[in-house]
TORGU-416873 format. One line per 3 residues: number of its first residue (from 1); for each residue x, y, z of N, C-alpha, C, O. Coordinates in Angstrom, 3 decimals. Example, Ala and Ser with C-alpha at 12.3 -4.5 7.8 and 13.67 -1.06 7.14 Angstrom:
residues 2
1> 13.190,-5.690,7.800,12.300,-4.500,7.800,13.200,-3.300,7.800,14.236,-3.319,8.465 ~ 12.850,-2.250,7.080,13.670,-1.060,7.140,12.900,0.030,7.870,13.409,1.138,8.039
This chain:
residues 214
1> 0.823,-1.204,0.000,0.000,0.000,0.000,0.859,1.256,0.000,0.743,2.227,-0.749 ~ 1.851,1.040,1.095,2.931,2.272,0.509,4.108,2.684,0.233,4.873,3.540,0.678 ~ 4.121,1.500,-1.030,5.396,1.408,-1.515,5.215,1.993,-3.025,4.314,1.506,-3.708
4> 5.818,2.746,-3.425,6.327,3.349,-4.671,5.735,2.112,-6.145,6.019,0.944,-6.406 ~ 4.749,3.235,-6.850,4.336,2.552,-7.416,5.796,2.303,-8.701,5.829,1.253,-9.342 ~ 6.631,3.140,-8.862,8.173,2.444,-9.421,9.156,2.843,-8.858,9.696,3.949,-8.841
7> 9.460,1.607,-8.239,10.849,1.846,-7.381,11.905,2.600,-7.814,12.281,2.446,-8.976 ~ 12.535,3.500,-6.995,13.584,4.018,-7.745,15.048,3.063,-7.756,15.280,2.377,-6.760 ~ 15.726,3.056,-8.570,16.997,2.568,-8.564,17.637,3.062,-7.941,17.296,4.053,-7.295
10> 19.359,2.295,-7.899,20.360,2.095,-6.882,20.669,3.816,-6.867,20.657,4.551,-5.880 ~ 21.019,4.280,-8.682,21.497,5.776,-8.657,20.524,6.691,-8.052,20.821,7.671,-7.368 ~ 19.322,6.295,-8.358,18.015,7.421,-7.877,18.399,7.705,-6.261,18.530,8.822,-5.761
13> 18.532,6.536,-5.636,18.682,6.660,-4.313,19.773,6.943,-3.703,19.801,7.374,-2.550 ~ 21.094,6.664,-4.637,22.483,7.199,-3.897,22.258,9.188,-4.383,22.672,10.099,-3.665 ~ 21.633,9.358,-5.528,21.612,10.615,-5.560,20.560,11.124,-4.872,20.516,12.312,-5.191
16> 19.615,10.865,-4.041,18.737,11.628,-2.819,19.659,11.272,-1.800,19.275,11.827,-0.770 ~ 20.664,10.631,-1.596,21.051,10.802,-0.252,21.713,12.049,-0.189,21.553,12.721,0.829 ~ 22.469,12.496,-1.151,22.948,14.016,-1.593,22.170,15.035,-1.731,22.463,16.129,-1.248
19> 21.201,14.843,-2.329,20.193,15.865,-2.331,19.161,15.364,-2.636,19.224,14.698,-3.669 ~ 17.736,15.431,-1.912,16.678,15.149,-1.976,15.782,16.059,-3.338,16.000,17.171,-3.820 ~ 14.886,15.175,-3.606,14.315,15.655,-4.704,13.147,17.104,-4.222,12.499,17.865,-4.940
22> 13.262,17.024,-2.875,12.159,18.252,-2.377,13.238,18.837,-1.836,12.770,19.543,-0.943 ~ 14.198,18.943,-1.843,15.349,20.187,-1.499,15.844,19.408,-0.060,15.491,18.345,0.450 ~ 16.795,20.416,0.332,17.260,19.762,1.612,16.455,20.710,3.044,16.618,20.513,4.248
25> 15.745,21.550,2.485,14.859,22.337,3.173,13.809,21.801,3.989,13.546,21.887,5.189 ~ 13.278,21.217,3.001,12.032,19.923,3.163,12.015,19.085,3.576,10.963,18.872,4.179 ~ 12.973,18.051,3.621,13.807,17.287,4.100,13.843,17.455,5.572,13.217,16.895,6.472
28> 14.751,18.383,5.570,14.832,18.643,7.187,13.166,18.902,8.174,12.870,18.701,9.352 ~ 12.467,19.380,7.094,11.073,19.759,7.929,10.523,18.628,8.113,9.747,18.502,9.061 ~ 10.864,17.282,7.040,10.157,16.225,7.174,10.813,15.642,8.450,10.037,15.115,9.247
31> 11.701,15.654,8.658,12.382,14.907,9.721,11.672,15.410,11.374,10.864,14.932,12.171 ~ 12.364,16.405,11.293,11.329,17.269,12.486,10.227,17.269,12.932,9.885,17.307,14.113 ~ 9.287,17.205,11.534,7.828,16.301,11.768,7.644,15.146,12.156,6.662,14.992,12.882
34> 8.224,14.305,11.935,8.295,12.812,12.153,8.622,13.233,13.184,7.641,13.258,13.927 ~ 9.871,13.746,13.860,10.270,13.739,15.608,9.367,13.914,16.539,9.157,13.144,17.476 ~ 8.565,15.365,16.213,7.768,15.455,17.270,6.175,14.806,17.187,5.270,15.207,17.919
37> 6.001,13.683,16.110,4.869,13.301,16.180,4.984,11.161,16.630,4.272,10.158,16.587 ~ 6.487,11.616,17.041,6.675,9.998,17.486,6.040,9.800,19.142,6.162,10.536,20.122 ~ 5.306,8.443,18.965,4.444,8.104,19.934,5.320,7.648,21.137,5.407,6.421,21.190
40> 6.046,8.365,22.197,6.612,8.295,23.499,7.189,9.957,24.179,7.299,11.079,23.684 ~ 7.415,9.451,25.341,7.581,10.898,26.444,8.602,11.138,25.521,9.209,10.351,24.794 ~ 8.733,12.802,25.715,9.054,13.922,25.571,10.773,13.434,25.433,11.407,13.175,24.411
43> 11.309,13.425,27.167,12.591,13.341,27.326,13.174,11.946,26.434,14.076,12.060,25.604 ~ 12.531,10.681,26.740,12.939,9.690,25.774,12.949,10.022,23.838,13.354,9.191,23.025 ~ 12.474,11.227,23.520,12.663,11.340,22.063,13.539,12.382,22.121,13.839,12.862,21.028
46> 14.119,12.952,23.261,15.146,13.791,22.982,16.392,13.023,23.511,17.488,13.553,23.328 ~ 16.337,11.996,24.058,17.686,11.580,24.257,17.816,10.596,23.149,18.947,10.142,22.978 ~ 16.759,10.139,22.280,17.363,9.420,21.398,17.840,10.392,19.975,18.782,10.100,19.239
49> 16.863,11.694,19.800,17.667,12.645,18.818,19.196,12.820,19.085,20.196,12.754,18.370 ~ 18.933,13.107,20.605,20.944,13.251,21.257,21.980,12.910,20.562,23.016,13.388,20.100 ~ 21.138,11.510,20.652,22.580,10.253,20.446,22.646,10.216,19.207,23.766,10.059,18.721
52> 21.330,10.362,18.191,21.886,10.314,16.456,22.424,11.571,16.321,23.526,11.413,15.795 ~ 22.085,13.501,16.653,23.379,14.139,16.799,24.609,13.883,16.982,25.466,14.350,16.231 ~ 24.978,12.892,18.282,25.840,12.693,18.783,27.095,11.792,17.867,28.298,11.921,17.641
55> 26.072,10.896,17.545,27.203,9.559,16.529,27.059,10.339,15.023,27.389,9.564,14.125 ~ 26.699,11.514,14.584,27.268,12.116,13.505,28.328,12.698,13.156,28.816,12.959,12.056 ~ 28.819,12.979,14.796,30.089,13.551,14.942,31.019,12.604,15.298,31.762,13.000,16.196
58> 31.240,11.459,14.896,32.146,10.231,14.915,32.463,10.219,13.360,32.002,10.917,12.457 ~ 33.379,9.221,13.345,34.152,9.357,11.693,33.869,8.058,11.452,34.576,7.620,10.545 ~ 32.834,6.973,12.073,32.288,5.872,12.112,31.275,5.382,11.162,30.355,4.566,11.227
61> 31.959,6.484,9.879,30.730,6.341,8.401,30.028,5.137,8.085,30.848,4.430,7.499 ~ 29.222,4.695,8.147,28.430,3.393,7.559,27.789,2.598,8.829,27.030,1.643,8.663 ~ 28.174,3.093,10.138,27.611,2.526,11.396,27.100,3.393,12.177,26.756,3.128,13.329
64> 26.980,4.680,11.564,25.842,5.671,12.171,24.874,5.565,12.902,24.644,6.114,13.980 ~ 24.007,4.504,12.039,22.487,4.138,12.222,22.810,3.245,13.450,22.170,3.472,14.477 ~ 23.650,2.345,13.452,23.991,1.192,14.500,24.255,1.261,15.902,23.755,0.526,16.753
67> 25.453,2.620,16.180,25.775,3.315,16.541,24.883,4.381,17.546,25.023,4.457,18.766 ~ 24.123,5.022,16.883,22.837,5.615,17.465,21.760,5.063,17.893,20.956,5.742,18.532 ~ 21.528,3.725,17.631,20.352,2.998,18.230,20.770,2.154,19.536,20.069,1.972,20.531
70> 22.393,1.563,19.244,22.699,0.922,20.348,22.863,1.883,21.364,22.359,1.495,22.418 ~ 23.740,3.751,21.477,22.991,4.675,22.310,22.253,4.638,23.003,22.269,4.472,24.223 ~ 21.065,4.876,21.908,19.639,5.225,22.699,19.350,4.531,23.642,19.078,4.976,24.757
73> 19.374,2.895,23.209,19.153,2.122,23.535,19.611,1.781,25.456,18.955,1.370,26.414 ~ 21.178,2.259,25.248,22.044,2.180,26.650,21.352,3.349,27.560,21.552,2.955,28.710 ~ 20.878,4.173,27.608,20.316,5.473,27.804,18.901,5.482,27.927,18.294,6.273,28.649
76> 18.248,4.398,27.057,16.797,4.379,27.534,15.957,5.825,26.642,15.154,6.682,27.010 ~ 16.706,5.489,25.218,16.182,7.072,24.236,15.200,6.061,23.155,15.171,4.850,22.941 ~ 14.542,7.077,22.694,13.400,6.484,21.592,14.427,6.154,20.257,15.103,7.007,19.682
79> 14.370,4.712,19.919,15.905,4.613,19.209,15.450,5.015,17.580,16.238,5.020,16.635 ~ 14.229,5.291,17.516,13.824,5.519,15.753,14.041,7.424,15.523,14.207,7.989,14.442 ~ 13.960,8.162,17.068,14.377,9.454,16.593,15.674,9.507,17.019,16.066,10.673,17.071
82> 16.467,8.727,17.334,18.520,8.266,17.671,18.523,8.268,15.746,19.147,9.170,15.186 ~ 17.857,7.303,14.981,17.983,7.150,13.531,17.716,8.461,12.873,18.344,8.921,11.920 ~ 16.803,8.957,13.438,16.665,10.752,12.788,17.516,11.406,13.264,17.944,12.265,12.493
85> 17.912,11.382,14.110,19.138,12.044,14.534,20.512,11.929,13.837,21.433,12.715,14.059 ~ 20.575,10.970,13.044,22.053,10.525,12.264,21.578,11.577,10.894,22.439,11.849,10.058 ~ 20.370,12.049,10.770,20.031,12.566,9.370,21.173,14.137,9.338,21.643,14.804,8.416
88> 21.266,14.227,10.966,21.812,15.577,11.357,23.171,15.698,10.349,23.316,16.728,9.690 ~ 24.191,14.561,10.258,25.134,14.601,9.753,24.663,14.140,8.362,24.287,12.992,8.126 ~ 24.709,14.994,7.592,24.571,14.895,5.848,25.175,15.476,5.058,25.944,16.180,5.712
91> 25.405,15.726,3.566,25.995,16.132,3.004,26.669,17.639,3.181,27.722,18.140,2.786 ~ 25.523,18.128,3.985,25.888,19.555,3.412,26.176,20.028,4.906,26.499,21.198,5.115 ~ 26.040,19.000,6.063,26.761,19.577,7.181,27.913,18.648,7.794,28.376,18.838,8.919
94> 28.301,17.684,6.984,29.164,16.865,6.855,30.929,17.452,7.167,31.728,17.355,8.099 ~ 30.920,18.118,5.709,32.442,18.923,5.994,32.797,19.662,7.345,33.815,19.395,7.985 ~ 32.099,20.379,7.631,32.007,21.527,8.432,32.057,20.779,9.870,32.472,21.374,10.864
97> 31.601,19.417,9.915,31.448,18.611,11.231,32.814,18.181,11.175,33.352,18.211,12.282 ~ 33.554,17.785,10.225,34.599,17.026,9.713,36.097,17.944,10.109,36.861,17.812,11.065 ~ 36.118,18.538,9.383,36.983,20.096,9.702,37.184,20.536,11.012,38.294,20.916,11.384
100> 36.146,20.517,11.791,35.842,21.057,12.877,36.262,19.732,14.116,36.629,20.104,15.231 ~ 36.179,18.374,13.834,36.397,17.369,14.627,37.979,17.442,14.770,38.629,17.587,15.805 ~ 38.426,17.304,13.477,39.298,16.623,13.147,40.569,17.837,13.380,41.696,17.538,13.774
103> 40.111,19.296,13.037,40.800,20.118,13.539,40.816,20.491,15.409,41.800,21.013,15.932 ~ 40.285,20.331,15.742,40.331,19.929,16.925,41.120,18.658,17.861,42.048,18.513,18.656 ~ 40.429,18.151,17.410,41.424,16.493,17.496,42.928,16.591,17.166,43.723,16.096,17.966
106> 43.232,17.000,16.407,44.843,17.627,15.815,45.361,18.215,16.954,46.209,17.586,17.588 ~ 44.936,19.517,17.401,45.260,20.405,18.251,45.323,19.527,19.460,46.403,19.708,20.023 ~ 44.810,18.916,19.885,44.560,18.043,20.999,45.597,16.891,21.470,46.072,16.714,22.592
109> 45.828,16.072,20.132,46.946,15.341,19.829,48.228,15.810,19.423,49.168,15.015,19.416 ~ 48.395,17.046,19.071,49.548,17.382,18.940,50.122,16.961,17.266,51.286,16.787,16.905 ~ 49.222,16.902,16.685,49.224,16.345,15.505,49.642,17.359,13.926,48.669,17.927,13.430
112> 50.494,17.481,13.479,50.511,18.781,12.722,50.650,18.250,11.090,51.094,17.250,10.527 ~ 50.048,19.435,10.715,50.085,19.416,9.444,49.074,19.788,8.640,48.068,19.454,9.266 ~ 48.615,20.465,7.247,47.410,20.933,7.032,46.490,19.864,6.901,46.824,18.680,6.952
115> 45.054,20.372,6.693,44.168,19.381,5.893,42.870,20.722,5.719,42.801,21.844,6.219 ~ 41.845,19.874,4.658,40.882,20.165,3.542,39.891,19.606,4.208,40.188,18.936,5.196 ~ 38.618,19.736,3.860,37.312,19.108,4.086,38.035,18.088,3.035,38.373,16.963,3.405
118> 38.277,18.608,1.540,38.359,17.551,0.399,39.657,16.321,1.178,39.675,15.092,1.248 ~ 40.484,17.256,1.589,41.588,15.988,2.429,40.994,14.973,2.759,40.976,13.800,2.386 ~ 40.374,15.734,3.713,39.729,14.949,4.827,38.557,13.099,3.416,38.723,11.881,3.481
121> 38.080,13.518,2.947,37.258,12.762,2.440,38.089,12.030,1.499,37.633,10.988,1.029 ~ 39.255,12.434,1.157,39.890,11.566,-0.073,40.624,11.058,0.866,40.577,9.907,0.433 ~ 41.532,10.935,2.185,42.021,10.064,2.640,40.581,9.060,3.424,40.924,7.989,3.924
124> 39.635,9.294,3.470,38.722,8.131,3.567,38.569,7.297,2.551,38.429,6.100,2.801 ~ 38.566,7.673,1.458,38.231,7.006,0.232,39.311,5.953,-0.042,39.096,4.794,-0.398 ~ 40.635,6.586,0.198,41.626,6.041,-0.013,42.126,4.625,1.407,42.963,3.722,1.380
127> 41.342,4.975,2.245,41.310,4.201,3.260,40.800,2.973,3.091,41.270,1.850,3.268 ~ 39.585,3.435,2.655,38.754,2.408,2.322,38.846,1.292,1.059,38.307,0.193,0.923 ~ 39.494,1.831,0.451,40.229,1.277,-0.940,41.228,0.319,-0.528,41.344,-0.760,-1.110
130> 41.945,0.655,0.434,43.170,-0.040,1.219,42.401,-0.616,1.986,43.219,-1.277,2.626 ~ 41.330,-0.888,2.448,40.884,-2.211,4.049,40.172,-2.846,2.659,40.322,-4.067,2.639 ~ 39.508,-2.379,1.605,38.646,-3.785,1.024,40.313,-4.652,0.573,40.560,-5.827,0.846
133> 41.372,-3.575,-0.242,42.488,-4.372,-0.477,43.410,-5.231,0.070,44.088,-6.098,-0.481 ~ 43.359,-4.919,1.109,43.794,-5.744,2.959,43.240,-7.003,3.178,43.750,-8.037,3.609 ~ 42.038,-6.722,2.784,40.859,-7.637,3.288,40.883,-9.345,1.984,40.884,-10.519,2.354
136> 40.896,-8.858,0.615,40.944,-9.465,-0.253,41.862,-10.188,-0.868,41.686,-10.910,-1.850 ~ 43.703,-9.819,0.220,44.690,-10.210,-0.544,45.010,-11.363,-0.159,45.855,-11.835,-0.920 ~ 44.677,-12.182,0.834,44.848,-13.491,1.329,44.417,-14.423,0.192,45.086,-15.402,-0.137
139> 43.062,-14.005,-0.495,42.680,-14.537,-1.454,42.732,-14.380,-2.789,42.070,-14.968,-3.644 ~ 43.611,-13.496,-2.925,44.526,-13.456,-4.711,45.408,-13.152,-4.339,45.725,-12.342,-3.468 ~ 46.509,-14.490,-5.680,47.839,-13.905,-5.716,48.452,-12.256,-6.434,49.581,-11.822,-6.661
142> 47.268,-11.779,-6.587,47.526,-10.564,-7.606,47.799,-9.352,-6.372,48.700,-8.544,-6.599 ~ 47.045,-9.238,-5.112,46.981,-8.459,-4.283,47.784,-8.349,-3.219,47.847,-9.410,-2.596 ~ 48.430,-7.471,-2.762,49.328,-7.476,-1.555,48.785,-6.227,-0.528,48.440,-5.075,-0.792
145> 48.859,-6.921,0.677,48.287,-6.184,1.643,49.450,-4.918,2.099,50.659,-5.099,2.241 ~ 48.631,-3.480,2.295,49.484,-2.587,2.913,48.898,-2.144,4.061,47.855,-1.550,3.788 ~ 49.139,-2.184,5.303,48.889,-1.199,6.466,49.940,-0.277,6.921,50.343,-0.221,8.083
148> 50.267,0.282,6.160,51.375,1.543,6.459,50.497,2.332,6.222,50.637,3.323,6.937 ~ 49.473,2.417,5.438,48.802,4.011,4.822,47.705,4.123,5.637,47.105,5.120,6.039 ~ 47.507,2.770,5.847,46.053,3.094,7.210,46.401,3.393,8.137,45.679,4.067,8.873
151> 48.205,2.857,8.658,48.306,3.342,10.407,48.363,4.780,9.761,47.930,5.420,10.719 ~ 48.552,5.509,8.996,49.044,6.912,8.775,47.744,7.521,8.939,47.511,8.300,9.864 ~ 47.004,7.233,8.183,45.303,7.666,8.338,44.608,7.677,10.093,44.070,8.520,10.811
154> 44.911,6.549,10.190,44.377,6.736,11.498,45.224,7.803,12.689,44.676,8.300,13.673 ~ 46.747,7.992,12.276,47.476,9.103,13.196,46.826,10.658,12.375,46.904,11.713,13.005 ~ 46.431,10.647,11.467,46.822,11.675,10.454,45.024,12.321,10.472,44.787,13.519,10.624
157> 44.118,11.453,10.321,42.676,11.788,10.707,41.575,11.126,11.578,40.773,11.751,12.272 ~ 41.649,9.677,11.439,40.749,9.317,11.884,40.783,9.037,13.449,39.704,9.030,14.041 ~ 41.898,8.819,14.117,41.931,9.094,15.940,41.716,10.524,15.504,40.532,10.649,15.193
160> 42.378,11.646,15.356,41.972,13.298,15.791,40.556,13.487,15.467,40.139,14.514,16.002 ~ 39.570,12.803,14.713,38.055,12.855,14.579,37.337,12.317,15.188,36.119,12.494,15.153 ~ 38.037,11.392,16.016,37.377,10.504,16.945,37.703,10.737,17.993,37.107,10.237,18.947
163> 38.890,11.681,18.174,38.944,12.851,19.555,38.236,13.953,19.425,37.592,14.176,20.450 ~ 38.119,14.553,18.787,37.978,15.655,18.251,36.150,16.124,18.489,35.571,17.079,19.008 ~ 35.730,14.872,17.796,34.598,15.117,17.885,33.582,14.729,19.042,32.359,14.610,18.970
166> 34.258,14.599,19.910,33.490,14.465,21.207,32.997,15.597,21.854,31.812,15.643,22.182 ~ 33.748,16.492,22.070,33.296,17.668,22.674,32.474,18.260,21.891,31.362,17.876,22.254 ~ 32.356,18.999,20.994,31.590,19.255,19.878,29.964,18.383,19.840,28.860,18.925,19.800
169> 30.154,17.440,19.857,29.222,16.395,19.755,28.620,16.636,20.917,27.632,17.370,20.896 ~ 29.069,16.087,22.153,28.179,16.680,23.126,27.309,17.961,23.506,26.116,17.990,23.811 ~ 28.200,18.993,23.409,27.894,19.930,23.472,26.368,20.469,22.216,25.575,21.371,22.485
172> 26.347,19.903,21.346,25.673,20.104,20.147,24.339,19.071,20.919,23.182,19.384,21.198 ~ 24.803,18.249,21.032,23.525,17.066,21.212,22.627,17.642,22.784,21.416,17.563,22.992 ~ 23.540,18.126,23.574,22.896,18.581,24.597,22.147,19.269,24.638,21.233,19.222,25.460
175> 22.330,20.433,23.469,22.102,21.584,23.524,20.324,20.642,23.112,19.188,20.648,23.586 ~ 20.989,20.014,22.076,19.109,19.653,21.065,18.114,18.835,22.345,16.946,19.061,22.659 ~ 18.639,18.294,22.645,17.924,17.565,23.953,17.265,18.496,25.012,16.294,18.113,25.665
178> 17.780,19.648,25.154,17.053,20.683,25.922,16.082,21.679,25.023,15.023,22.263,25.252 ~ 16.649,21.617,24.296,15.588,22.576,22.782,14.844,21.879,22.465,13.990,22.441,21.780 ~ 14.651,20.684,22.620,13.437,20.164,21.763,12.844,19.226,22.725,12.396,18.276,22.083
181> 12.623,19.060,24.124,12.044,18.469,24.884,10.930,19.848,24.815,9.921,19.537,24.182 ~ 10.911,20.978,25.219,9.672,21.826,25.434,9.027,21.610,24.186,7.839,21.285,24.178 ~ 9.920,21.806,22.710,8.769,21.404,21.432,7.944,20.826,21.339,6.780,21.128,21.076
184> 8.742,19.242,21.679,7.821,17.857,22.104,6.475,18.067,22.787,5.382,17.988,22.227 ~ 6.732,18.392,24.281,5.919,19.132,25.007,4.383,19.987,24.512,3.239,19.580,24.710 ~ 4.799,21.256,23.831,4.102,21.886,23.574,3.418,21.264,22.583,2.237,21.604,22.507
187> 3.957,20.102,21.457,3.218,20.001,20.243,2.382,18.879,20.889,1.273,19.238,20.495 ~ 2.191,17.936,21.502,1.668,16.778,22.351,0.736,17.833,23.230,-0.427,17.430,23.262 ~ 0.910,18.929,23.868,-0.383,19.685,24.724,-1.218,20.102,23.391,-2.380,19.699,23.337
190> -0.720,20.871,22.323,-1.927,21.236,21.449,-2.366,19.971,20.749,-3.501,19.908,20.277 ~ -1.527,18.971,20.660,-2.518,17.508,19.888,-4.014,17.004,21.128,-5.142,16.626,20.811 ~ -3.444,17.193,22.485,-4.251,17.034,23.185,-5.325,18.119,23.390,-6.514,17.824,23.519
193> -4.864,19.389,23.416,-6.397,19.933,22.824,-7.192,20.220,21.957,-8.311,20.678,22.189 ~ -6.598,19.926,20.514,-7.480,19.347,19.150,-8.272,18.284,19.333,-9.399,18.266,18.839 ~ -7.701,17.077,20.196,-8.830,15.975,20.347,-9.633,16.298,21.153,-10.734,15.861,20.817
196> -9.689,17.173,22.608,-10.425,17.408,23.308,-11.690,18.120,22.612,-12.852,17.720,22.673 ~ -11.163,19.390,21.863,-12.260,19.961,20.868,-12.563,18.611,20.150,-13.783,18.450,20.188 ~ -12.025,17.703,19.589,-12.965,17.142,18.477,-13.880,16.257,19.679,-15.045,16.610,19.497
199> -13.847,15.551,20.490,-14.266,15.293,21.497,-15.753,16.246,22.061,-16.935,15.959,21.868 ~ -15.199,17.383,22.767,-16.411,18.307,22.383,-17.079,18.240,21.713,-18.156,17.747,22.048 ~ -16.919,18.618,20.550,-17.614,18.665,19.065,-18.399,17.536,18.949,-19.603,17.661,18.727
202> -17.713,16.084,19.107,-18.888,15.463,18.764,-19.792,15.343,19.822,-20.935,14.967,19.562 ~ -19.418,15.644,21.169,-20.425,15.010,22.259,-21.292,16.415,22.117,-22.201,16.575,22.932 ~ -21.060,17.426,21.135,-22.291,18.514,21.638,-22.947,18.058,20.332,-24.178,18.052,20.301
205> -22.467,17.790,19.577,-23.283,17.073,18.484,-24.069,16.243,18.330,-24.735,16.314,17.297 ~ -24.336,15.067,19.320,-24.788,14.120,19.621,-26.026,14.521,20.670,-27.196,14.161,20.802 ~ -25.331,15.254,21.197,-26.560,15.928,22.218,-27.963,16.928,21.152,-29.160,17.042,21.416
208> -27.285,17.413,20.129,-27.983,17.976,19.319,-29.053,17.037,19.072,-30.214,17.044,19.479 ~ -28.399,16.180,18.280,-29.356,14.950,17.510,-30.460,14.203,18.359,-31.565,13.892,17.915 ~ -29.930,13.915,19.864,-30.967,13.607,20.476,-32.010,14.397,21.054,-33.125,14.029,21.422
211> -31.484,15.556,21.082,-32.644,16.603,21.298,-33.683,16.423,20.707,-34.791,16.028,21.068 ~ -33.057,16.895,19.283,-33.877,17.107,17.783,-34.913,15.514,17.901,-36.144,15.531,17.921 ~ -34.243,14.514,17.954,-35.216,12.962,18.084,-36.356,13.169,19.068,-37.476,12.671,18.948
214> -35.969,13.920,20.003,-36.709,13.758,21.392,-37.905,14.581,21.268,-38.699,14.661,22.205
């Protein structure tokens, strides 16, 4: 019943994860909607937003979702808005989380040397190129394993992002957990007095009708 009467393909869908076909404007409003219309208390949907804020600011790409539910989960947070919460880290606030971790993390570690948002993402790429190649060379003679470029990666970005982005992360996630528990709040008191009026409404309605019978 509500599934896409034609599915989109693999590209359709790797290109909405970049940009949605209703903008990234919309997007975000959809998310927000969904948050505050999820069925549990207030504080449990803000500690599970927390934690998907929270694991966006990890360099733990592809275990986001995993990551934020096992959270919530330890914490006792609503773990489907922990999954809306990973939406926080996306394309277009990605770098800026990245830069900001990882430059930090540097400073922290004592770690020197420049880097790029683009740095930053091409030594992932290149990382990742090297663990499937790591991973695969036991089983061809064509492949030879290197971990020199990954221990470098991991001194060079991925420990300073995974230092880095803790403070940041908290501080960010805290902040949403206190901002959006009164939202919650307030949007759950006016759902409860729309039903009360519709409630009203029909019981003065009903009273009408039996009048009118009587």
């Amino acid at each position: 019943m509500f599934k896409r009467r034609k599915p989109l393909s693999y590209a359709q869908m790797w290109t909405e994860m970049f940009y949605p076909r209703s903008g990234w404007k919309r997007a975000s409003k959809y998310v927000l909607h969904r948050l505050r219309r999820l069925p549990d208390q207030p504080h449990r949907v803000a500690r599970g937003w927390a934690c998907g804020i929270f694991i966006s600011f990890t360099p733990f790409f592809g275990f986001h979702f995993m990551g934020a539910a096992a959270l919530a989960w330890l914490i006792r947070g609503n773990i489907l808005a922990a999954l809306l919460g990973t939406f926080v880290g996306n394309p277009l606030t990605t770098p800026f989380i990245a830069l900001t971790s990882v430059g930090l993390g540097r400073w922290m570690l004592g770690v020197e040397g420049k880097f790029t948002p683009h740095l930053i993402f091409d030594e992932f790429t290149r990382a990742g190129s090297e663990l499937w190649n790591n991973l695969l060379a036991p089983l061809s003679a064509e492949r030879t394993a290197h971990w020199d470029q990954l221990l470098q990666f991991n001194e060079q970005i991925f420990l300073p992002y995974a230092v880095g982005g803790v403070l940041p992360g908290i501080a960010v996630s805290v902040a949403a957990h206190y901002l959006t528990v009164p939202l919650i709040k307030a949007y759950h008191r006016h759902r409860e007095k729309q039903m009360a009026e519709r409630i009203a409404r029909a019981k003065a309605r009903r009273e009408r009708e039996l009048v009118e019978k009587g």
